[in-house]
VOLUMRO-806680 format. One line per field, with one value per residue: residue number from 1; x, y, z of N, C-alpha, C in turn; residue in three letters. Coordinates in nm, 4 decimals, padded with zeros to 6 digits. Layout:
! residues N
num: NUM|...
nx: X|...
ny: Y|...
nz: Z|...
cax: X|...
cay: Y|...
caz: Z|...
cx: X|...
cy: Y|...
cz: Z|...
residu: ALA|...
//
This chain:
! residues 211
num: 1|2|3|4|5|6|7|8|9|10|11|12|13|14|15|16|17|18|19|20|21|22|23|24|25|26|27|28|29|30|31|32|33|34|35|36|37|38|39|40|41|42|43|44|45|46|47|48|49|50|51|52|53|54|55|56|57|58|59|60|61|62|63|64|65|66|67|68|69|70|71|72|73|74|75|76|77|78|79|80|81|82|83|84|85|86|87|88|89|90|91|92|93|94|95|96|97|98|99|100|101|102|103|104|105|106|107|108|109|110|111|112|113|114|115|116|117|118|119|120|121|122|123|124|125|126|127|128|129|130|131|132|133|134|135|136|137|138|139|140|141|142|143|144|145|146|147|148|149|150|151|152|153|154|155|156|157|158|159|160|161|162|163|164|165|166|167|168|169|170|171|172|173|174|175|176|177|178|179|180|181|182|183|184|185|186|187|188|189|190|191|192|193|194|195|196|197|198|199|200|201|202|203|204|205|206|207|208|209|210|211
nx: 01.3334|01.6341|01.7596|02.0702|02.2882|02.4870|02.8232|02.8461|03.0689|03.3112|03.3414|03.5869|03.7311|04.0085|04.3410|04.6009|04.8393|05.0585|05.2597|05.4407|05.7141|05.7963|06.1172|06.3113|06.5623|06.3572|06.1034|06.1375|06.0538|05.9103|05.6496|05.3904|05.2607|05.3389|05.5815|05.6411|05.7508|05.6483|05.3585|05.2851|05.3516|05.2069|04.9664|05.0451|05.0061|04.7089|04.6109|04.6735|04.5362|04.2990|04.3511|04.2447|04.2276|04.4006|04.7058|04.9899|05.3071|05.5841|05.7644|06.0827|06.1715|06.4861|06.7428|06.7687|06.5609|06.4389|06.3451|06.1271|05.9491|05.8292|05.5584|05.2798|05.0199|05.0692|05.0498|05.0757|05.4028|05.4547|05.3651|05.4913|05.7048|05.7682|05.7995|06.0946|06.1756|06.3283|06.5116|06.7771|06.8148|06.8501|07.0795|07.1947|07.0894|06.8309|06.5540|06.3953|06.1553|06.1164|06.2429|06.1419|05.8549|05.9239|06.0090|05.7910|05.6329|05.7494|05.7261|05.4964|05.4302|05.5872|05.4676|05.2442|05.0496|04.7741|04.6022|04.7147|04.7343|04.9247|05.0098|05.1435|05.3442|05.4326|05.6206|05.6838|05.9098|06.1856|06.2289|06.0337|05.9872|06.1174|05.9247|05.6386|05.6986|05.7434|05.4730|05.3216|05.4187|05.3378|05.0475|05.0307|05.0675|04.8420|04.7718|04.7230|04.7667|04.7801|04.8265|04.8959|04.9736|05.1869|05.2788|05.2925|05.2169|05.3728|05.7439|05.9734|06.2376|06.5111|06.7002|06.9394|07.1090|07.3740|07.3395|07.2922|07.1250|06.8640|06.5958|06.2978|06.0659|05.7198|05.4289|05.3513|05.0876|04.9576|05.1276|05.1543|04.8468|04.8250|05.0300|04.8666|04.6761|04.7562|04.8496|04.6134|04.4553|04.3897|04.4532|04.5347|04.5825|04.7130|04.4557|04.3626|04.1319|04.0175|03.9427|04.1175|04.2405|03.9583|03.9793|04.2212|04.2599|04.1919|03.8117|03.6679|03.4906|03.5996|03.7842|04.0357|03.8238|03.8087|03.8365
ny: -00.3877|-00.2550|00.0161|00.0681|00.3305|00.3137|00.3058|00.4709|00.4602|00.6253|00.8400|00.9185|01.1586|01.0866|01.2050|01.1686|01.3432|01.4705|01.7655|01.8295|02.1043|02.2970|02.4510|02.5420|02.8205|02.9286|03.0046|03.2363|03.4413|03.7138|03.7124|03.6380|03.8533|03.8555|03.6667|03.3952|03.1835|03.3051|03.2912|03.0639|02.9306|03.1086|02.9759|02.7124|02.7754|02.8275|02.5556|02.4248|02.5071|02.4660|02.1723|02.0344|01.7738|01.4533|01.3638|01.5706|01.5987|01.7716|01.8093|01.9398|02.0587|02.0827|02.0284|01.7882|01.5889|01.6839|01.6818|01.7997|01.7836|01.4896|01.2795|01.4334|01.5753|01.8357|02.1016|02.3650|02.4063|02.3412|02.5424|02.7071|02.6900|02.7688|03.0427|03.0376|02.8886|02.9018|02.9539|02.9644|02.7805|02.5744|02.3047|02.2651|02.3685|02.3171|02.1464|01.8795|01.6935|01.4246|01.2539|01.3830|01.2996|01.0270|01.0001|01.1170|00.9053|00.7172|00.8221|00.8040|00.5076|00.3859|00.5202|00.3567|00.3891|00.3665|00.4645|00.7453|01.1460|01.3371|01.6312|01.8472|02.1202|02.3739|02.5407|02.3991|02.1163|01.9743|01.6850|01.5257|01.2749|01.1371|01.1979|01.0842|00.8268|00.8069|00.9278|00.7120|00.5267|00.6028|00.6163|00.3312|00.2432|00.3426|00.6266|00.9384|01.1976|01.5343|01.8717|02.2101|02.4476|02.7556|03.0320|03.3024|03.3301|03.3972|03.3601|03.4979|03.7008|03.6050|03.6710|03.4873|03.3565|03.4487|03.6512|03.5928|03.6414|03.4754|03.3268|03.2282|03.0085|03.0344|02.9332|02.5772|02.4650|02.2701|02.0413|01.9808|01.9216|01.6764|01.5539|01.4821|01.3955|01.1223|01.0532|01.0263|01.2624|01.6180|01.9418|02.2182|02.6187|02.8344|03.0300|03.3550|03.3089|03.0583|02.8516|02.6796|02.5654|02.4286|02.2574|02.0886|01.9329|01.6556|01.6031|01.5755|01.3343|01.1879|01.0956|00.8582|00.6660|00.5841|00.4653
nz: 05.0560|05.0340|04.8474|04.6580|04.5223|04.2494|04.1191|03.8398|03.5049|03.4295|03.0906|02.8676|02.6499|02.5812|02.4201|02.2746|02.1452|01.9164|01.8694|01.6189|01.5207|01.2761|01.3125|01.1045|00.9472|00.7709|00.8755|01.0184|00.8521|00.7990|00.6247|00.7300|00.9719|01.3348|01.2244|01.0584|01.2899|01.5080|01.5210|01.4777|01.7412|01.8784|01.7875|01.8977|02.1970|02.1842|02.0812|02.3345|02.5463|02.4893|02.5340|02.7353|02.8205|02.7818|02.6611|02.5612|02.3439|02.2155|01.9581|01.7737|01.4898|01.2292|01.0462|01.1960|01.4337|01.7282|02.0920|02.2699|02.4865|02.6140|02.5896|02.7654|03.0700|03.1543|03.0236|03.1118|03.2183|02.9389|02.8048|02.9110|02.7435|02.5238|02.4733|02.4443|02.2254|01.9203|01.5614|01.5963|01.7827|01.7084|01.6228|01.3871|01.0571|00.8032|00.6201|00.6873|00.7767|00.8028|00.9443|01.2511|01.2154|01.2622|01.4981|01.6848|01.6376|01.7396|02.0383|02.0461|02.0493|02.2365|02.4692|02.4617|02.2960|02.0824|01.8717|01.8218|01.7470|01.4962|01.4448|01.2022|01.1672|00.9893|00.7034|00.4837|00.3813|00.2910|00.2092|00.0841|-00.0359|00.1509|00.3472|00.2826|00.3082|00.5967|00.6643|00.5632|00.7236|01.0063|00.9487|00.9502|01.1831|01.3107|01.3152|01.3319|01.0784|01.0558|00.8825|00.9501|00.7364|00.7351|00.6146|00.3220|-00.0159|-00.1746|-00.2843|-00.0730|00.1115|00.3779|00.6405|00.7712|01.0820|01.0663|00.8930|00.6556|00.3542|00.2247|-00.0299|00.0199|-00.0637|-00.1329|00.0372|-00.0297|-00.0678|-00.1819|-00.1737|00.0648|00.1128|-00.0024|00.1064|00.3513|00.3630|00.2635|00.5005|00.6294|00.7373|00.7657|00.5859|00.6675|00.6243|00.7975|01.0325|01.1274|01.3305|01.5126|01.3482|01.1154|01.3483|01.4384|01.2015|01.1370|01.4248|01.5686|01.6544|01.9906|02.0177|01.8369|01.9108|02.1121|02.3362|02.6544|02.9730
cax: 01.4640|01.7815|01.8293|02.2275|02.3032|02.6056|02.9102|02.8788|03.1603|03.2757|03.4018|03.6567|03.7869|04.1760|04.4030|04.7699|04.9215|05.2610|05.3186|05.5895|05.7295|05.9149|06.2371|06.3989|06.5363|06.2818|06.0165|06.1897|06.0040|05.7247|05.5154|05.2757|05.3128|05.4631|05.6547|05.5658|05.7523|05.5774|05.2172|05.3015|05.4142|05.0682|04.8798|05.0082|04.9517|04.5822|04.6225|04.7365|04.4735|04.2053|04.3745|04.1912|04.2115|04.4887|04.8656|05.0675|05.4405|05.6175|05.9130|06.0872|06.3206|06.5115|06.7874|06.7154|06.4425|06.4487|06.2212|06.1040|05.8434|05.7340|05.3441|05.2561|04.9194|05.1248|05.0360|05.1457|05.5144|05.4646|05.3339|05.6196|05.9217|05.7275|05.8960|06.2559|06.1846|06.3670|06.5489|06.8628|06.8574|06.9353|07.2095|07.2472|06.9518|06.7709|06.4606|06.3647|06.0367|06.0716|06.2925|06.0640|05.7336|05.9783|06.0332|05.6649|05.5753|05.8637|05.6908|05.3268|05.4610|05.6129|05.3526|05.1323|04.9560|04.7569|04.5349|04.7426|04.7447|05.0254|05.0286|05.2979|05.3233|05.5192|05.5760|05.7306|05.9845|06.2880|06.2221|05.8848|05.9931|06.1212|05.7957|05.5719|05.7251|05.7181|05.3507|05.2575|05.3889|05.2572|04.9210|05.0088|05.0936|04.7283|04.8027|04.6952|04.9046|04.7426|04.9148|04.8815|05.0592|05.2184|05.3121|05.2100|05.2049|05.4945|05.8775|06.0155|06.3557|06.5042|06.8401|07.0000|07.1496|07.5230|07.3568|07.3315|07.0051|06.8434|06.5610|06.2764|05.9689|05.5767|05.3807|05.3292|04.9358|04.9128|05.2298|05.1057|04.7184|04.8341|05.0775|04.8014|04.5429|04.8166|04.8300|04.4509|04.4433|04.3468|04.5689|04.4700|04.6255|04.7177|04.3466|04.3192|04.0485|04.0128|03.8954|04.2391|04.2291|03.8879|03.9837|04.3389|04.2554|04.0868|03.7375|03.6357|03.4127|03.6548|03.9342|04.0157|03.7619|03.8741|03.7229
cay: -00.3873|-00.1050|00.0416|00.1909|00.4216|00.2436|00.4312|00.4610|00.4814|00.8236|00.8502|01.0823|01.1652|01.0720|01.2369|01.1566|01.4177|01.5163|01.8633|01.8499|02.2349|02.3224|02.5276|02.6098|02.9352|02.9929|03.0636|03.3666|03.4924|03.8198|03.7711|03.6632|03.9105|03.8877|03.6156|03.2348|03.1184|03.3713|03.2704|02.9394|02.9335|03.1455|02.8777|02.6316|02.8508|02.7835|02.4063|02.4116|02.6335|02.3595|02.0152|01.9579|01.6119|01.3470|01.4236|01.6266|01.6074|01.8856|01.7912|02.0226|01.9839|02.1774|01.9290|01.6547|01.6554|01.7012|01.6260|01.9260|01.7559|01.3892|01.2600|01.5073|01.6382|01.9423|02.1938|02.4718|02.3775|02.2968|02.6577|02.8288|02.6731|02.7926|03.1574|02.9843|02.8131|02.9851|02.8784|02.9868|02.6982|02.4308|02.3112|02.2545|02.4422|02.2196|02.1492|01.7787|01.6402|01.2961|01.1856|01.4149|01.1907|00.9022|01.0558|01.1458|00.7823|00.6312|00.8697|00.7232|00.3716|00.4085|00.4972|00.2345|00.4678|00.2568|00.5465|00.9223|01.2409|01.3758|01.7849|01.9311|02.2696|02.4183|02.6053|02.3257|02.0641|01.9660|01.5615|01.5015|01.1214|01.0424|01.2155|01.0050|00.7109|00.8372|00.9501|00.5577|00.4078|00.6577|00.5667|00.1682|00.2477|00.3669|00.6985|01.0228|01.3143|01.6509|01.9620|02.3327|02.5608|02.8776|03.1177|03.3636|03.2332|03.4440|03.4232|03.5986|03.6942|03.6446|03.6906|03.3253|03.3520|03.4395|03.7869|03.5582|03.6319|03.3570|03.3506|03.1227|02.9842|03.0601|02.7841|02.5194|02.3908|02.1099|01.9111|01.9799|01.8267|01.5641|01.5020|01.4600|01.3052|01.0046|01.0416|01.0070|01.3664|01.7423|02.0098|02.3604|02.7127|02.8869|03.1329|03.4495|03.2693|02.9207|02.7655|02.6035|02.4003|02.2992|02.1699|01.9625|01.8590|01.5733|01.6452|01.4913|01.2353|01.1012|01.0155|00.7236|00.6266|00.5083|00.4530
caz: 04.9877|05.0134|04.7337|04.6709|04.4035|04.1992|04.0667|03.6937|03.4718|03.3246|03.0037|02.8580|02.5670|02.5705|02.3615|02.2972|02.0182|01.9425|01.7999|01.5386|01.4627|01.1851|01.3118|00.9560|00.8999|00.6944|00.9549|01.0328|00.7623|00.7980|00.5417|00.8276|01.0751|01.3299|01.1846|01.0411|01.3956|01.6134|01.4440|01.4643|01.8905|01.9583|01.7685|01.9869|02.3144|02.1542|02.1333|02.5158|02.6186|02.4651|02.5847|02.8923|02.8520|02.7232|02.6999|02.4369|02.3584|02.1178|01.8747|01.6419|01.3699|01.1202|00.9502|01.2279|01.5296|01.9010|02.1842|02.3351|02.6138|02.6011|02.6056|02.9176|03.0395|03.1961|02.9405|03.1297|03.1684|02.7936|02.7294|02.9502|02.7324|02.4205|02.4122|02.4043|02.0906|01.7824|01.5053|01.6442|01.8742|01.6566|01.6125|01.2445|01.0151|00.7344|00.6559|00.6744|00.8287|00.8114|01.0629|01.3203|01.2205|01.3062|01.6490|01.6814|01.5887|01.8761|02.1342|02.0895|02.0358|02.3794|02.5767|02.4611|02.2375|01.9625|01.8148|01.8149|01.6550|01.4963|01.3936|01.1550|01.1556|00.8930|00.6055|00.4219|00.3818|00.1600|00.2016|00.0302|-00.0603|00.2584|00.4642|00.2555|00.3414|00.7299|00.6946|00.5623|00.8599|01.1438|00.9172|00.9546|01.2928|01.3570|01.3465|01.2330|01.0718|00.9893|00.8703|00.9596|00.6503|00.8111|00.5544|00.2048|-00.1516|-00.1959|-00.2444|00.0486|00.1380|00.5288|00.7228|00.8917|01.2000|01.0503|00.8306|00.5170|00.3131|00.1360|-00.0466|00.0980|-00.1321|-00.1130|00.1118|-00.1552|-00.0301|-00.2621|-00.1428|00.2210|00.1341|-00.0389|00.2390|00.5044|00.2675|00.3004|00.7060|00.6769|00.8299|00.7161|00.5983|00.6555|00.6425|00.9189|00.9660|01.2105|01.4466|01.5712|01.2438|01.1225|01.4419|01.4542|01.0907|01.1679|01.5317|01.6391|01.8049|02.1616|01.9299|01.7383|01.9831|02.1270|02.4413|02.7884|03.0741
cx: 01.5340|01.7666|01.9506|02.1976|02.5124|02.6638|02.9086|02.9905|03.1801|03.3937|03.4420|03.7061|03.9937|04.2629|04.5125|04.8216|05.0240|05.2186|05.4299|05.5954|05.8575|06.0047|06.3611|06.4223|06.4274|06.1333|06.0283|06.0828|05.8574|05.6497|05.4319|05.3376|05.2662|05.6060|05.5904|05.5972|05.6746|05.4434|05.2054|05.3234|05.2563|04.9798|04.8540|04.9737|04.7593|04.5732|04.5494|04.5870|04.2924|04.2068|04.3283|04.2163|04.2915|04.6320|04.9526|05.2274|05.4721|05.7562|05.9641|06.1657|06.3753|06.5622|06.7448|06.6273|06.5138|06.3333|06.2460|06.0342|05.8113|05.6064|05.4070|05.1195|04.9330|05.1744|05.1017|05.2478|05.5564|05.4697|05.4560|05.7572|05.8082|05.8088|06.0425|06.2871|06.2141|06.4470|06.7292|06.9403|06.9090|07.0474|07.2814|07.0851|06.9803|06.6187|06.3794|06.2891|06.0002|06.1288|06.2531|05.9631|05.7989|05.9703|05.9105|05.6112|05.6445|05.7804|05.5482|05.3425|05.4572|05.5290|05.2346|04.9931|04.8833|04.6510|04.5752|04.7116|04.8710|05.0120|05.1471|05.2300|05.4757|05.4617|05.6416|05.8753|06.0638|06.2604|06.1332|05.9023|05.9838|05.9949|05.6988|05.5677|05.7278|05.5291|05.3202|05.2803|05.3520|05.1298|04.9516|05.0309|04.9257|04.6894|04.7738|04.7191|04.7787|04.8396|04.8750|05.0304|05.0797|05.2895|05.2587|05.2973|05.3316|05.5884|05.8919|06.1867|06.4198|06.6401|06.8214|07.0548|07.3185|07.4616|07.3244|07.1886|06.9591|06.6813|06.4191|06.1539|05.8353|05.5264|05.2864|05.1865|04.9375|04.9758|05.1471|04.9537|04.7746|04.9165|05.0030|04.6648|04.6417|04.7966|04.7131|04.4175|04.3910|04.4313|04.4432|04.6052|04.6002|04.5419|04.3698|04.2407|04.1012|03.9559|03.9897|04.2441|04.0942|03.8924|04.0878|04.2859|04.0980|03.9353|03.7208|03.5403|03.4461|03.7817|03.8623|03.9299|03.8465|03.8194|03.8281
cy: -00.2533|-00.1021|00.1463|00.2014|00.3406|00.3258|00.3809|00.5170|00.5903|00.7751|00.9629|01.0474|01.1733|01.0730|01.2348|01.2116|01.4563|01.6320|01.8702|01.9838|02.2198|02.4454|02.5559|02.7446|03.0611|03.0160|03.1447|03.4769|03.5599|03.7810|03.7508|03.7157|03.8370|03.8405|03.4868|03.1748|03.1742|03.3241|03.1450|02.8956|02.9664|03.0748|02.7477|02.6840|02.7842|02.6179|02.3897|02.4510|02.4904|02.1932|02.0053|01.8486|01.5693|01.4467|01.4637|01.6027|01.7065|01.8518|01.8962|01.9641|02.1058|02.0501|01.8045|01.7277|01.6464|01.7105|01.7533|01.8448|01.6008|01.3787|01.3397|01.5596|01.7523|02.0604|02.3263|02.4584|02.3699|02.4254|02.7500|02.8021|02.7194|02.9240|03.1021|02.9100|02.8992|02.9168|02.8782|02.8842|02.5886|02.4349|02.2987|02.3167|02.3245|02.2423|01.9657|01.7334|01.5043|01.2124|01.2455|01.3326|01.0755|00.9171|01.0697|00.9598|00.6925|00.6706|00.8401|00.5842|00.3264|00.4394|00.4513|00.3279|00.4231|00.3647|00.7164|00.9974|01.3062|01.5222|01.8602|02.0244|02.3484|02.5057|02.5136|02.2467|01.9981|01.8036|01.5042|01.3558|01.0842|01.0644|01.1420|00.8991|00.7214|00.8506|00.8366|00.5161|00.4619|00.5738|00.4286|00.1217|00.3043|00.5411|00.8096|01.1619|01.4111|01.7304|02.0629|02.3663|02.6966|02.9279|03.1862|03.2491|03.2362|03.4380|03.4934|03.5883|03.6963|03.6372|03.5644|03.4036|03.4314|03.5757|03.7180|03.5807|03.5193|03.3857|03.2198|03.1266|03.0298|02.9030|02.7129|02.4314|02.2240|02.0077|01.8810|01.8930|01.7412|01.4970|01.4650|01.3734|01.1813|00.9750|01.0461|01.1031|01.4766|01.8110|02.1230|02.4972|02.7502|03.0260|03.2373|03.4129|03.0946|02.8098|02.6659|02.5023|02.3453|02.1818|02.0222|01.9191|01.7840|01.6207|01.5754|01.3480|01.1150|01.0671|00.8663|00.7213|00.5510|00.5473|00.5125
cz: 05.0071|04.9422|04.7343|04.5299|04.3751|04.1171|03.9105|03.6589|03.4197|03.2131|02.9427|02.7174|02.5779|02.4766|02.3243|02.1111|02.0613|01.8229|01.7170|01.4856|01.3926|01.2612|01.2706|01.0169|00.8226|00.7730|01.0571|00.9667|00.7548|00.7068|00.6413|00.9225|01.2362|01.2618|01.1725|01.2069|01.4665|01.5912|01.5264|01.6642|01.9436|01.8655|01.8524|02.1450|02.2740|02.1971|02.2403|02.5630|02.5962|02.4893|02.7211|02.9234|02.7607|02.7448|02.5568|02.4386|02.2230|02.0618|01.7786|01.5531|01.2770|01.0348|01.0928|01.3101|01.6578|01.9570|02.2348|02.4762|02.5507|02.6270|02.7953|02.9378|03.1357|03.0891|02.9948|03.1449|02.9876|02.7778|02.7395|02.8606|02.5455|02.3434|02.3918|02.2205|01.9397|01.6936|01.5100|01.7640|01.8384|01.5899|01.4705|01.1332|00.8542|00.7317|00.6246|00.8041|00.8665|00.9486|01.2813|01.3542|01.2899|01.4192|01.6974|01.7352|01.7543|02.0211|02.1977|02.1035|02.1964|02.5025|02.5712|02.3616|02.0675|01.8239|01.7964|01.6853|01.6559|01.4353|01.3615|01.1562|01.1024|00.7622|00.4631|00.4250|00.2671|00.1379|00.1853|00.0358|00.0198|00.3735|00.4049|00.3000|00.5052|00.7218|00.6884|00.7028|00.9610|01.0448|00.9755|01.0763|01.4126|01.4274|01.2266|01.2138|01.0085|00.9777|00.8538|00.9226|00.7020|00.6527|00.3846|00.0750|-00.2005|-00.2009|-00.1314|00.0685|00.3278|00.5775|00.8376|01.0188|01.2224|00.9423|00.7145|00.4859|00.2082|00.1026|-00.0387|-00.0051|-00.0745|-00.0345|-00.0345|-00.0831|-00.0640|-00.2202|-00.0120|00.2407|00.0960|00.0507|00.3761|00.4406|00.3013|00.3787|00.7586|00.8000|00.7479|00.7026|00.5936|00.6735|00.7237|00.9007|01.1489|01.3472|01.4206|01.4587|01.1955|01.2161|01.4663|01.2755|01.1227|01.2958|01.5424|01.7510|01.8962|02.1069|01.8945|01.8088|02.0493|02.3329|02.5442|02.8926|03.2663
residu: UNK|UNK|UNK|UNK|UNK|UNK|UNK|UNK|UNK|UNK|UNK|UNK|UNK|UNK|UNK|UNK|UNK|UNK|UNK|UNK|UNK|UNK|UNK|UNK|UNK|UNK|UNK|UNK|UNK|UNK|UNK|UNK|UNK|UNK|UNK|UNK|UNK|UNK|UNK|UNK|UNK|UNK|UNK|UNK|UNK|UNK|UNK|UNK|UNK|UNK|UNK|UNK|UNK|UNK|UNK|UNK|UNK|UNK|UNK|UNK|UNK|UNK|UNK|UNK|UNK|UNK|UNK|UNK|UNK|UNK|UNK|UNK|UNK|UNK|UNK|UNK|UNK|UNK|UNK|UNK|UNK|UNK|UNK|UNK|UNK|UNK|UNK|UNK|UNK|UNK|UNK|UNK|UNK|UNK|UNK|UNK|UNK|UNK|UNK|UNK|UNK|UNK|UNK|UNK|UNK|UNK|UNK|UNK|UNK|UNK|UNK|UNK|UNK|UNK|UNK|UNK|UNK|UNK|UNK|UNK|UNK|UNK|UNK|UNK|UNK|UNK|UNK|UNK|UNK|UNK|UNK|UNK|UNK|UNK|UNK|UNK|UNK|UNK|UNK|UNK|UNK|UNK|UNK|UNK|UNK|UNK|UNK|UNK|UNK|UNK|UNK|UNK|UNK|UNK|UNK|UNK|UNK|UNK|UNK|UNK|UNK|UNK|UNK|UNK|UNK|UNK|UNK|UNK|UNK|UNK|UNK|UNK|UNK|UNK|UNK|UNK|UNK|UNK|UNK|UNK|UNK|UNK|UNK|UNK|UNK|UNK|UNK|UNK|UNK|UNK|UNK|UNK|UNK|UNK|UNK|UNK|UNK|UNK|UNK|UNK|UNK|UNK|UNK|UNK|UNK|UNK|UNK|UNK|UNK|UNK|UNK
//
């Protein structure tokens, strides 16, 4: 008898997350140095730097959202439009979250994506009611929202775009877990090392399999 050596299948871990960033005014704001946005930009540089495998897309929002990158597994293009991102770019400043998740939700729908991860990253949002009611249906959509908190406990004060100072709240934790406890996800504070993301992100385990 021959005997051939037969091609076994390889299996990968396949990933399809969408980054949602908050780009309020209010992540202008030092209390974390250099700044909640700057923190928040070289967290996702991290991300990037760990997606080997599956495809990311990046939305922001202040008062509505915008598509930064659709599902892509061209992380470096992703990483290079990362310094452009300020809050100076949008076109109307706000801070509402919900109609982002919606956008989030459209972008996995679309590419046939029956199991994603969705990652806010913020320091909070003005539309608690209506992101609840967004987090249910990414959940009923098979979908799962974590949230990385960027900023101190603190009041803080910060300069808009036009000189005006306003005076921006402490990162409120509790709304933020209980907001991802819904989205059958993890909330964590932004931390110094790599701990924060092995908390919110999906490990290689627990994604969705494909052959």
């Amino acid at each position: 008898p021959v005997w051939e050596r037969q091609p076994q299948p390889v299996f990968q871990a396949q990933t399809a997350r969408v980054i949602v960033l908050d780009l309020s005014d209010s992540m202008n704001a030092e209390d974390i140095k250099p700044s909640r946005l700057m923190r928040a930009r070289f967290k996702i540089t991290d991300i990037l730097n760990q997606s080997r495998e599956g495809r990311t897309a990046l939305v922001v929002f202040a008062a509505e959202p915008y598509l930064v990158t659709p599902l892509t597994d061209d992380t470096a293009t992703l990483a290079a439009m990362l310094p452009a991102l300020a809050t100076d770019i949008m076109p109307t400043q706000g801070n509402s979250g919900s109609a982002a998740l919606q956008l989030a939700a459209e972008l996995l729908k679309n590419a046939g994506e029956t199991h994603g991860e969705v990652l806010l990253i913020t320091d909070g949002v003005d539309d608690q009611a209506a992101m609840i009611s967004s987090v249910r249906k990414l959940l009923g959509q098979g979908h799962r929202l974590s949230i990385l908190g960027i900023g101190g406990k603190q009041a803080v004060t910060v300069t808009d775009a036009e000189q005006k100072t306003q005076t921006i709240p402490g990162l409120n934790s509790t709304v933020l877990t209980d907001m991802a406890k819904v989205g059958g996800g993890v909330y964590s504070e932004l931390t110094a090392d790599g701990g924060d993301l092995e908390r919110v992100l999906l490990s290689p385990s627990k994604t969705q399999m494909k052959v």
